[in-house]
C-alpha positions as CSV (number, residue, x, y, z in Angstrom):
1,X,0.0,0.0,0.0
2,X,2.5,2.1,0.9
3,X,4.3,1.6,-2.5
4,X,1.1,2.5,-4.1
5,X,1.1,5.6,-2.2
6,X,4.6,6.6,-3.3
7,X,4.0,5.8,-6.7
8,X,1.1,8.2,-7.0
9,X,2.3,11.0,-5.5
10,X,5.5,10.5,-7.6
11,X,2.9,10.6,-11.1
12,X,1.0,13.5,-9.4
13,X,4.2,15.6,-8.8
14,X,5.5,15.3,-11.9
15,X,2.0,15.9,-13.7
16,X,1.8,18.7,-11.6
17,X,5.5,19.9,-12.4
18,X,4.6,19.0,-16.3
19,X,1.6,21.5,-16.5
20,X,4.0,24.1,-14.4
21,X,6.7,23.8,-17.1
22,X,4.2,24.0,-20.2
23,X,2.5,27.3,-18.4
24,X,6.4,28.2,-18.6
25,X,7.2,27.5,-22.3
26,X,4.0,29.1,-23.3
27,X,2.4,26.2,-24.7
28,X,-1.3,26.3,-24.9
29,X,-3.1,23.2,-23.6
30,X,-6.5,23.1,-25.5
31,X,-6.5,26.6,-26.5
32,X,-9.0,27.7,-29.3
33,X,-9.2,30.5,-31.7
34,X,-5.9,31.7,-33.7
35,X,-2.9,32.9,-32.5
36,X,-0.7,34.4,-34.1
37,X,3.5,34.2,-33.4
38,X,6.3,36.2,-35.8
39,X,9.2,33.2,-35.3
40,X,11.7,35.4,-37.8
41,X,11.5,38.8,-39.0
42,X,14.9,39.5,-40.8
43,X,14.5,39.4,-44.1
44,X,16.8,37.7,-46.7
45,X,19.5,35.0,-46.3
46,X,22.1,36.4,-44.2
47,X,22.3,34.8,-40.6
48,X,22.0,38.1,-38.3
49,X,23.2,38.6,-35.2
50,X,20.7,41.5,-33.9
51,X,18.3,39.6,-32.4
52,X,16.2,38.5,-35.8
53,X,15.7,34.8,-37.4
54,X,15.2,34.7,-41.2
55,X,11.9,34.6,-42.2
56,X,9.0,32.5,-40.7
57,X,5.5,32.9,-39.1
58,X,3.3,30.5,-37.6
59,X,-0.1,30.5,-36.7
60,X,-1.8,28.8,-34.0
61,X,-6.1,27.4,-34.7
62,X,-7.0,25.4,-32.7
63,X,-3.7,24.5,-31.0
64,X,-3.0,23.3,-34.2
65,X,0.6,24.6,-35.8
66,X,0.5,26.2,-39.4
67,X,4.4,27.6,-39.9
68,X,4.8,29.5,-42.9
69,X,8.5,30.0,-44.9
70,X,11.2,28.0,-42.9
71,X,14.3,30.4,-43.1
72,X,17.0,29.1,-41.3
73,X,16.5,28.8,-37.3
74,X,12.7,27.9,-37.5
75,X,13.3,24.9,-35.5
76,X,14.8,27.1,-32.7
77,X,12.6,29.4,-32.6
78,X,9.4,26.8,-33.1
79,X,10.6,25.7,-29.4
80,X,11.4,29.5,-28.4
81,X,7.4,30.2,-29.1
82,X,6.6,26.9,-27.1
83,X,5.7,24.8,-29.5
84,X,7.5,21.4,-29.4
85,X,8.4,20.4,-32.9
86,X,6.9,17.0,-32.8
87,X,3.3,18.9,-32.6
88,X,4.1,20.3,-36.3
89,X,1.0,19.3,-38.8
90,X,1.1,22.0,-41.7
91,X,4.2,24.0,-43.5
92,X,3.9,26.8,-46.5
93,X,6.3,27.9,-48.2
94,X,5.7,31.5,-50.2
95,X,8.4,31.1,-53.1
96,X,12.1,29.3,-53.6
97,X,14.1,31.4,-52.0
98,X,16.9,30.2,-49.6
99,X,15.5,32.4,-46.7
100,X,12.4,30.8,-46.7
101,X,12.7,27.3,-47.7
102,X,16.3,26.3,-46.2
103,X,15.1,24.5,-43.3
104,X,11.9,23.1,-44.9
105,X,13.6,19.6,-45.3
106,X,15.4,19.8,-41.2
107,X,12.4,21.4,-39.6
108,X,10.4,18.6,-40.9
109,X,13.0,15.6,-39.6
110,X,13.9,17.7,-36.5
111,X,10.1,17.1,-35.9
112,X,10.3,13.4,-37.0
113,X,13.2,12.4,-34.4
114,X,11.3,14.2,-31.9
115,X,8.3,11.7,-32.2
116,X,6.5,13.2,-34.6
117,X,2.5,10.9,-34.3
118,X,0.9,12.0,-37.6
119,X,1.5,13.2,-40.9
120,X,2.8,16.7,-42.3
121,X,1.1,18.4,-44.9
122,X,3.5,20.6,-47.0
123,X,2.1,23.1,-49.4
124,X,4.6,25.7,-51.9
125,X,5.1,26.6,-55.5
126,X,6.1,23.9,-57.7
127,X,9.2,21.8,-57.0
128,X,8.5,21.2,-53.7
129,X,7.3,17.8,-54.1
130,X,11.0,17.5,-56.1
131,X,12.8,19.6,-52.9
132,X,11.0,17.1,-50.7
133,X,12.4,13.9,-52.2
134,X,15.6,15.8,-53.1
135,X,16.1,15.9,-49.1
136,X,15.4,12.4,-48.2
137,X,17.8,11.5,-51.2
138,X,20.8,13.1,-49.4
139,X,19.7,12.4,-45.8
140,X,19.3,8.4,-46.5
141,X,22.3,6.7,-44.7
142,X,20.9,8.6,-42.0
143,X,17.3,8.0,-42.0
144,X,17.9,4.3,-42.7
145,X,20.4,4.0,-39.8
146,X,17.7,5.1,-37.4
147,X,14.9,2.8,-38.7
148,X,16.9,0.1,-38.1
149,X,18.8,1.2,-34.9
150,X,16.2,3.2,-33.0
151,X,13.0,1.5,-34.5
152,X,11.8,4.7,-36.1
153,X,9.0,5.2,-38.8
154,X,9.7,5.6,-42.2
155,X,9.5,9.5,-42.5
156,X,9.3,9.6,-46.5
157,X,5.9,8.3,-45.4
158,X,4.8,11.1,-43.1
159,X,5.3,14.0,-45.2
160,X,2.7,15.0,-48.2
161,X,4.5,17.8,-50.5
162,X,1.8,19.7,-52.8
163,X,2.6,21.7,-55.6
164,X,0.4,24.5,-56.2
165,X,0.4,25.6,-59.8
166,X,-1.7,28.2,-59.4
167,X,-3.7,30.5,-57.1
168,X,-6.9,29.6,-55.6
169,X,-8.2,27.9,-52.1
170,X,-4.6,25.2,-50.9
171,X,-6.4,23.8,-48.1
172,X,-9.9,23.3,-46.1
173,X,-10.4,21.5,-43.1
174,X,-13.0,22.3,-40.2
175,X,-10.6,24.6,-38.8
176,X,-9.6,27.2,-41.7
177,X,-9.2,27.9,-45.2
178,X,-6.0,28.9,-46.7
179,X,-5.9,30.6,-50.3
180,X,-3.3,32.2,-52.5
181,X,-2.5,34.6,-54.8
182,X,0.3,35.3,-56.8
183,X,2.5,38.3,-56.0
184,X,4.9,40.6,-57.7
185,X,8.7,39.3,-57.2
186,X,10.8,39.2,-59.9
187,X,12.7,36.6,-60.9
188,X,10.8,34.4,-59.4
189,X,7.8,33.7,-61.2
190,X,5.6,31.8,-58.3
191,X,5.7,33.6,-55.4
192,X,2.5,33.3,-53.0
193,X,1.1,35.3,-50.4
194,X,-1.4,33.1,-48.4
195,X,-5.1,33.9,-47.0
196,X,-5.6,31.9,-43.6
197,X,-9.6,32.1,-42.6
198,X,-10.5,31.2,-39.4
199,X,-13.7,31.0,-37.5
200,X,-12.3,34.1,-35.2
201,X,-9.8,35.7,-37.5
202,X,-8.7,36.2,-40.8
203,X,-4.2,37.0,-41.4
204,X,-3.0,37.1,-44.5
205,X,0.8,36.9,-45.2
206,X,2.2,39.0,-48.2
207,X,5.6,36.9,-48.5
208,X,7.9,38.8,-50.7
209,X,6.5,40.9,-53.1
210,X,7.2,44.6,-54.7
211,X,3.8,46.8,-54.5
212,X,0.5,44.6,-55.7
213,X,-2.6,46.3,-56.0
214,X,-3.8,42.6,-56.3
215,X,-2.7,41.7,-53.1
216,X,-5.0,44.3,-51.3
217,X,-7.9,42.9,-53.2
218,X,-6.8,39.4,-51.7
219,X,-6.6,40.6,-48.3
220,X,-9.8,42.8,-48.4
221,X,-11.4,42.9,-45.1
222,X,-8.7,41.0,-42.9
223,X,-8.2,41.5,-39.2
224,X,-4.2,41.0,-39.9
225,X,-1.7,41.5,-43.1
226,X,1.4,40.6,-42.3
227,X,3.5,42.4,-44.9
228,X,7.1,42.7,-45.9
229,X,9.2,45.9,-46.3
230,X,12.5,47.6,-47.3
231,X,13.6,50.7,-46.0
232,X,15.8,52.2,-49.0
233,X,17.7,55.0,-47.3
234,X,19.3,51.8,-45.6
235,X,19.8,49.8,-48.6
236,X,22.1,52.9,-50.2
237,X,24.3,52.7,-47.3
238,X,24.5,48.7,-47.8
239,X,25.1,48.8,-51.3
240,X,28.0,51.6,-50.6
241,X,30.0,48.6,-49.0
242,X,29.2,45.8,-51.1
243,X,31.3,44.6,-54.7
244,X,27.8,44.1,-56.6
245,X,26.4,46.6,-55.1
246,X,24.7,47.7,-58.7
247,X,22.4,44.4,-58.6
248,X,21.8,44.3,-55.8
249,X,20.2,47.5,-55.1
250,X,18.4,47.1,-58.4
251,X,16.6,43.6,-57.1
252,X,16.1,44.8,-53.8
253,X,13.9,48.0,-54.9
254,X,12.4,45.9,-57.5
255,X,11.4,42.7,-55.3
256,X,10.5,44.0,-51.7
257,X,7.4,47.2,-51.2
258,X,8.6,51.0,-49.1
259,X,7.2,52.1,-46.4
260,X,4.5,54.2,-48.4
261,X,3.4,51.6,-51.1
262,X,2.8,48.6,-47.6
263,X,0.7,51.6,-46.4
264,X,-1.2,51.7,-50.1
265,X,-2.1,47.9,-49.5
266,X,-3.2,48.4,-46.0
267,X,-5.2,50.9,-46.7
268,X,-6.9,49.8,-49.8
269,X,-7.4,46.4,-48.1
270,X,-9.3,47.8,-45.2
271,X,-7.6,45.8,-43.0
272,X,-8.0,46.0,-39.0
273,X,-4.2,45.2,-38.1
274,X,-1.2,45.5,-40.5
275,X,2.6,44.0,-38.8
276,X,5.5,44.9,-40.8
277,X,7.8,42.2,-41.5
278,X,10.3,40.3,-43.3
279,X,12.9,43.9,-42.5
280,X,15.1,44.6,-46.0
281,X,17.8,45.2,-44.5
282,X,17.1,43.5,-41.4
283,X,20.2,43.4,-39.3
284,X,20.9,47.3,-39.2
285,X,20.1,47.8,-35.7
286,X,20.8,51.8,-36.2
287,X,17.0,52.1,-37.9
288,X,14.4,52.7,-35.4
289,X,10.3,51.4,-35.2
290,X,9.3,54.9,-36.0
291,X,11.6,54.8,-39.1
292,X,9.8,51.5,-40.3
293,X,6.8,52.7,-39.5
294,X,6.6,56.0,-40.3
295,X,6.2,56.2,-44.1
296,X,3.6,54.0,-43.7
297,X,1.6,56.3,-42.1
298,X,0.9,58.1,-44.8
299,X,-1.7,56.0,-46.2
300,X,-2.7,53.9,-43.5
301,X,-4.2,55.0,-40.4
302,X,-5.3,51.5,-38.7
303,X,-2.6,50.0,-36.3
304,X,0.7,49.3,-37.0
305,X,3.0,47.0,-35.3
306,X,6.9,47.0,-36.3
307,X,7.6,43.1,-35.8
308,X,9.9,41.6,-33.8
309,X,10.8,38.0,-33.3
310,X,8.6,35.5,-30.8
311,X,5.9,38.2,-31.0
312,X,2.1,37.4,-30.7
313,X,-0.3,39.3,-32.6
């Protein structure tokens, strides 16, 4: 009897110090509605050291983890946010660029050696279903080590990569519908930004994208956009200390939206909320949130939040 006793106390302290430690990490238990969490706000590949992860966002329904764009360090700052990776169920990626597909493939098998319990549903611009195998190619010594050794599922069997060829509703499930609509970054010719519907709330994500009058129709009405921006009077200081600084500065301005024209969208779009994003350049520390903000001000007079990594919307 004694034993007995011991034995449940011992399960009811650490269910008890459990729940303490997921109050601590943030992690909802059976939270509804949509939340909303900016993992990395630095825009481009370059690994900062100010404080912001490459790009990623993930939204919360439900409980139920949406991450959209995997720059590099999405895995760190899944767990930073609370969320442990083996929880993961959706990714999106915007377009194929390195800051926002190079940890597609890891955040995906950090999830799967984590005990991942169900499938991944991975949505992006055509050649993802190509990037997807492309990863297991390279990491197969490895994956078929830990089958064998550790008893592990076969993750080429977990993870369901969809192209999308073209805009229109990606997903519907009780939860939310996601759409997308092509955007304006050349060169790439598929570059999405993504419409998530919720019961509660509706965010929409621009991912990169020069100024798009479409886009504001897309995001007509929404209680969030979450929109990219460059600040140029930076850019022509960067450029100043860079060898091809010439094309650089001419894809820059011709890929990412000012101040002003992020203001435009907002405003046109009617939108409740609008969080600046994906910063161009985002590892100048010198530029203040009144600076990013400022210029959009001029159009848009609903709130404006200047992003900054791990925070809720």
């Amino acid at each position: 009897m004694e034993q007995n006793r011991r034995q449940f106390l011992t399960c009811a302290a650490g269910f008890m110090l459990s729940g303490s430690l997921l109050c601590r990490l943030g992690i909802s238990q059976g939270k509804k509605g949509t939340r909303v969490i900016l993992l990395g706000t630095k825009g481009g590949p370059r690994v900062g050291a100010t404080g912001r992860s490459n790009p990623s966002t993930l939204i919360l329904n439900n409980d139920v983890p949406y991450v959209i764009d995997c720059g590099y360090g999405t895995s760190r700052q899944l767990l930073a946010a609370g969320v442990p990776l083996n929880r993961l169920r959706y990714i999106f990626i915007t377009h194929h660029h390195s800051d926002h597909n190079l940890e597609y493939g890891t955040l995906f098998y950090n999830a799967w050696v984590t005990g991942l319990p169900t499938r991944i549903d991975a949505y992006g611009p055509a050649g993802l279903e190509k990037m997807t195998q492309d990863f297991f190619s390279y990491m197969k010594l490895d994956i078929d080590v830990r089958i064998e050794d550790e008893g592990r599922p076969d993750p080429r069997r977990m993870i369901f990569a969809h192209d999308i060829n073209k805009p229109g509703m990606v997903l519907q499930n009780e939860d939310v519908k996601v759409s997308a609509v092509l955007v304006r970054h050349p060169l790439v010719k598929q570059a999405y930004a993504y419409r998530f519907d919720a019961k509660d709330r509706s965010v929409v994500i621009s991912g990169d994208t020069t100024y798009a009058p479409e886009l504001a129709d897309f995001a007509k009405g929404a209680d969030v956009l979450i929109h990219e921006v460059i600040y140029p009077p930076a850019i022509e200081a960067l450029v100043r200390r860079l060898p091809n600084a010439t094309r650089l500065r001419e894809h820059l301005l011709a890929s990412h939206t000012v101040p002003e024209d992020v203001g435009k969208i907002a405003a046109q779009a009617g939108v409740r909320t609008l969080v600046l994003t994906h910063f161009v350049p985002g590892d100048d520390p010198s530029i203040t949130d009144e600076q990013w903000a400022v210029g959009v001000r001029k159009h848009f007079t609903g709130r404006i939040i200047v992003g900054k990594d791990l925070m809720e919307i």
